[in-house]
C-alpha positions in Angstrom: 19.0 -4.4 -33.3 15.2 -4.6 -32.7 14.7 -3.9 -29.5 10.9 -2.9 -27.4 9.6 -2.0 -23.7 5.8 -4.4 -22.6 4.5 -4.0 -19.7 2.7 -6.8 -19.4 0.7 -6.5 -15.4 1.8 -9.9 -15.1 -0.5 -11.7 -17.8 -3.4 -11.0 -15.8 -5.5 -9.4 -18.9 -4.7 -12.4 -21.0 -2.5 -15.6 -19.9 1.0 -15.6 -19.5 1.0 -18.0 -22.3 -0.6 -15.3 -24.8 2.2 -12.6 -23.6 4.6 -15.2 -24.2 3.2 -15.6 -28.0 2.9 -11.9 -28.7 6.3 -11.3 -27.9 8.0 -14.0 -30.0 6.1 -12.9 -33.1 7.5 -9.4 -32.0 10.8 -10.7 -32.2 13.0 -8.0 -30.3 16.6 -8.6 -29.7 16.2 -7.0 -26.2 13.3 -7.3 -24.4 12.1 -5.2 -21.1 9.6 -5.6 -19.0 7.8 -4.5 -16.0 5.2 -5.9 -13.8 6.3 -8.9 -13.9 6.7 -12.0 -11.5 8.7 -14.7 -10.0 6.1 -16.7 -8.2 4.4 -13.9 -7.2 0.8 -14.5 -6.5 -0.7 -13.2 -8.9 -0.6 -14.5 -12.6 1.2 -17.6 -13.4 3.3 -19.0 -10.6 7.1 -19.1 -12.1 10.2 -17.0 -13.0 8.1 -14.9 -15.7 10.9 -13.2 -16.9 13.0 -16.4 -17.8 10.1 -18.3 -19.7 9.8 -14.8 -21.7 13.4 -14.5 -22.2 13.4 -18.5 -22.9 10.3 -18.2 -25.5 12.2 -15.1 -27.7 15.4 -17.3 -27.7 17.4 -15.1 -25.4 20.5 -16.2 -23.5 20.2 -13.6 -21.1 17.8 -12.4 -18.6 18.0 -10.3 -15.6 15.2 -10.0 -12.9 15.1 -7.3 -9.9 12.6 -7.9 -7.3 11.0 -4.9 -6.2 7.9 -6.4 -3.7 7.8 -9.4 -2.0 4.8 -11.4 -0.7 4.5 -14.4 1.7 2.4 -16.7 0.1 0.6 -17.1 3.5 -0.9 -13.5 2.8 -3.2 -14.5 0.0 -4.9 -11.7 -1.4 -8.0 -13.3 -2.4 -9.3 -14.6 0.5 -9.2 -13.3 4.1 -8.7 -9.4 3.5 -6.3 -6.5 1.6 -3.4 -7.7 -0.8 0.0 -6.9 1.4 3.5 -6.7 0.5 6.5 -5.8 1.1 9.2 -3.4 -0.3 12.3 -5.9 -1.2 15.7 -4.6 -1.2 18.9 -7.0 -1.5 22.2 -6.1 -1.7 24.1 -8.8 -4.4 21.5 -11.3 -5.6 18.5 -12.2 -4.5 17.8 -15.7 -2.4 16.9 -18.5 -4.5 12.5 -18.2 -4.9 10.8 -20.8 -1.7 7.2 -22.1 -1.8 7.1 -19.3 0.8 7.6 -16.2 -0.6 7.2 -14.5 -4.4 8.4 -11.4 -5.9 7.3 -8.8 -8.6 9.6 -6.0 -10.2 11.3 -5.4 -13.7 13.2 -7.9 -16.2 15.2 -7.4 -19.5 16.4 -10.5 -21.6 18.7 -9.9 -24.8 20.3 -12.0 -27.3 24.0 -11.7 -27.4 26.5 -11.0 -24.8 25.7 -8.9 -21.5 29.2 -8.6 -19.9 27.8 -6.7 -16.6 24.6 -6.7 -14.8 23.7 -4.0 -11.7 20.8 -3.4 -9.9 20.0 -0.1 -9.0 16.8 0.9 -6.2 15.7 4.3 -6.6 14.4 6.6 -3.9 10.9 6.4 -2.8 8.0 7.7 0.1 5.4 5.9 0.1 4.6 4.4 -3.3 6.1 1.3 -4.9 9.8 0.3 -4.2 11.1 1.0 -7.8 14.3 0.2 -9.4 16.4 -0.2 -12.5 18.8 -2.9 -14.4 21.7 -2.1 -15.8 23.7 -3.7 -18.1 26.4 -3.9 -20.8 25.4 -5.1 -23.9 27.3 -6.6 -27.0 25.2 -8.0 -29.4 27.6 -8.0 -32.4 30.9 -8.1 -32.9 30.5 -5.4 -35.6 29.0 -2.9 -32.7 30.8 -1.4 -29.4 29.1 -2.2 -26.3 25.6 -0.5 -25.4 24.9 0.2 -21.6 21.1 -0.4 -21.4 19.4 1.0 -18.2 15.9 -0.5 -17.7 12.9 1.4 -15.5 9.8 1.5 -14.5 9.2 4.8 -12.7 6.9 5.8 -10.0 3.0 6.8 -10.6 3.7 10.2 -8.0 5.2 12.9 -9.4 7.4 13.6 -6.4 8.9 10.6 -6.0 9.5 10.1 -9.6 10.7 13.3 -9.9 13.5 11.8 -7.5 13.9 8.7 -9.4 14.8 10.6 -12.2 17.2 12.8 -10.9 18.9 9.3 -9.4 19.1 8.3 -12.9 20.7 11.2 -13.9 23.3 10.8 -12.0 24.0 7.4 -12.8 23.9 8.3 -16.9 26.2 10.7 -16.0 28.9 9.0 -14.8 29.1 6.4 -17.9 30.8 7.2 -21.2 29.8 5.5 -24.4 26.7 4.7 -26.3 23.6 4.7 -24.2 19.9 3.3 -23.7 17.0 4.4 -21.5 13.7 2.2 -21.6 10.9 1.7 -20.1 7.2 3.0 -18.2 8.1 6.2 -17.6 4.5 6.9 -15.9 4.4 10.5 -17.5 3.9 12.2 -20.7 5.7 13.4 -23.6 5.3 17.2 -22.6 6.2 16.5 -18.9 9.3 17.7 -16.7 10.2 13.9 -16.9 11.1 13.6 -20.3 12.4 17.2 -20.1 14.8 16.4 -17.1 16.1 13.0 -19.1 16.2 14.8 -22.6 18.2 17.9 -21.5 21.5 15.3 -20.5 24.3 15.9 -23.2 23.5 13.7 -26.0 20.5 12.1 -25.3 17.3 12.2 -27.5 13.8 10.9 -27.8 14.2 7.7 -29.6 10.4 5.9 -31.0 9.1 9.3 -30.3 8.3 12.6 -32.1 6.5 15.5 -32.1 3.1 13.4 -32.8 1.4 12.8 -29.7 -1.3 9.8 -31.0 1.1 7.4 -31.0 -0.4 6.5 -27.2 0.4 3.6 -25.6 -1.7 3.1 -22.9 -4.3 2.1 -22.2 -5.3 -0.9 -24.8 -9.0 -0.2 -23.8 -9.0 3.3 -24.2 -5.5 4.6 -25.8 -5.2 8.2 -24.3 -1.6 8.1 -23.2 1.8 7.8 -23.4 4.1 6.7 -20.7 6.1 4.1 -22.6 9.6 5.1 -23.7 13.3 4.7 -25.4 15.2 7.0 -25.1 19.5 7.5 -26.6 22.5 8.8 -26.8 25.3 7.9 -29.3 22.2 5.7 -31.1 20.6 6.3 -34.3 17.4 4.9 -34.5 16.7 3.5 -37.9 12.4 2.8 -37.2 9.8 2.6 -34.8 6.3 1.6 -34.1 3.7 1.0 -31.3 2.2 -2.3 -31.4 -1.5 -1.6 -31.2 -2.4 -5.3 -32.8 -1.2 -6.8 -29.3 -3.9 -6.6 -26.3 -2.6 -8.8 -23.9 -1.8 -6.9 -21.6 -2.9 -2.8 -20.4 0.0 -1.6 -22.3 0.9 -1.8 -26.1 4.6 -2.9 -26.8 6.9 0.1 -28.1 9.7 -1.6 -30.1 12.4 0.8 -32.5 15.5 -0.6 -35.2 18.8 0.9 -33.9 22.4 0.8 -34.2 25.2 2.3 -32.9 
């Protein structure tokens, strides 16, 4: 399976439309993304992550809101941009002319026999979060859990987020898969923390530290990651021909 992290700051460096493109000539079985929108006010107004999923021919996507804006507080006329932090407890309510929301998505081919939505701890930064879910993309393969992040850009509170994760990981058996913007570096207590678990290892990721991605205007960085356990991973590349959006995809062939 072909699957791949973009974070795509809500087509605002490109279009929507060319995000959409890049990603079907990508071609990833499971896709996940952050900084994304449903009707949020900036970008194109709809349910991003569906038309993403929809454009890669994927049955499944899941969306968590993490913000929420009312559409009255327009950010381009009559002062700061304001949100809110968004928290819901089983799904969210259906999107109004009123309101719009930004947060993480993940679409998949296949079969995703669970879904859960987890909000990680923060202070004063960014509500942030992460999907869960069960995936079974073959017959041939057991189910994979796939846990989907974007992490916070202060240490501290990420710090926390990743020591929320941990927990969760902890508690489920089986074959397992950790993506997403990470915010930190190869070398940093982040990855340290998540690759010290029982099992789990770097996956689309090595000792070479000039496979950056971010940012596509100057490429000094990277923050984008997969991480395993129980998964081999067959191949991996950072998509530097794509600069739609601030971040270049990070996609890797595995099985399990």
């Amino acid at each position: 399976m072909r699957v791949g992290t973009f974070n795509i700051k809500v087509g605002v460096d490109s279009s929507l439309a060319q995000i959409a493109t890049d990603l079907s000539r990508l071609n990833w079985d499971l896709c996940a993304l952050q900084e994304v929108g449903q009707h949020w006010s900036l970008g194109t107004s709809l349910d991003q992550s569906r038309y993403l999923g929809s454009v890669q021919g994927h049955r499944h996507t899941s969306f968590m809101p993490l913000l929420e804006r009312a559409w009255t507080l327009d950010p381009y006329r009559g002062g700061p941009f304001q949100f809110t932090h968004y928290q819901y407890q089983s799904s969210p309510p259906p999107p109004t002319r009123a309101y719009g929301y930004y947060g993480i998505g993940l679409t998949t081919h296949g079969r995703v026999t669970s879904v859960q939505k987890l909000y990680l701890p923060y202070i004063n930064d960014e509500q942030r979060g992460a999907i869960i879910i069960t995936w079974s993309p073959l017959l041939s393969l057991p189910p994979l859990t796939v846990i989907t992040t974007h992490l916070s850009v202060k240490v501290d509170e990420r710090l926390r987020q990743v020591h929320k994760l941990i927990e969760v990981i902890s508690n489920i058996s089986g074959p397992l898969l950790l993506i997403g913007d990470f915010n930190d570096t190869p070398l940093s207590q982040t990855l340290t923390l998540f690759t010290q678990l029982e099992g789990m290892s770097r996956l689309a990721s090595d000792e070479y530290l000039d496979t950056f991605t971010f940012s596509v205007t100057h490429p000094h960085r990277r923050i984008d990651y997969l991480l395993g356990r129980g998964v081999t991973m067959l191949n991996y590349g950072v998509a530097t021909n794509v600069k739609s959006s601030d971040h270049f995809p990070l996609w890797a062939d595995l099985t399990w």
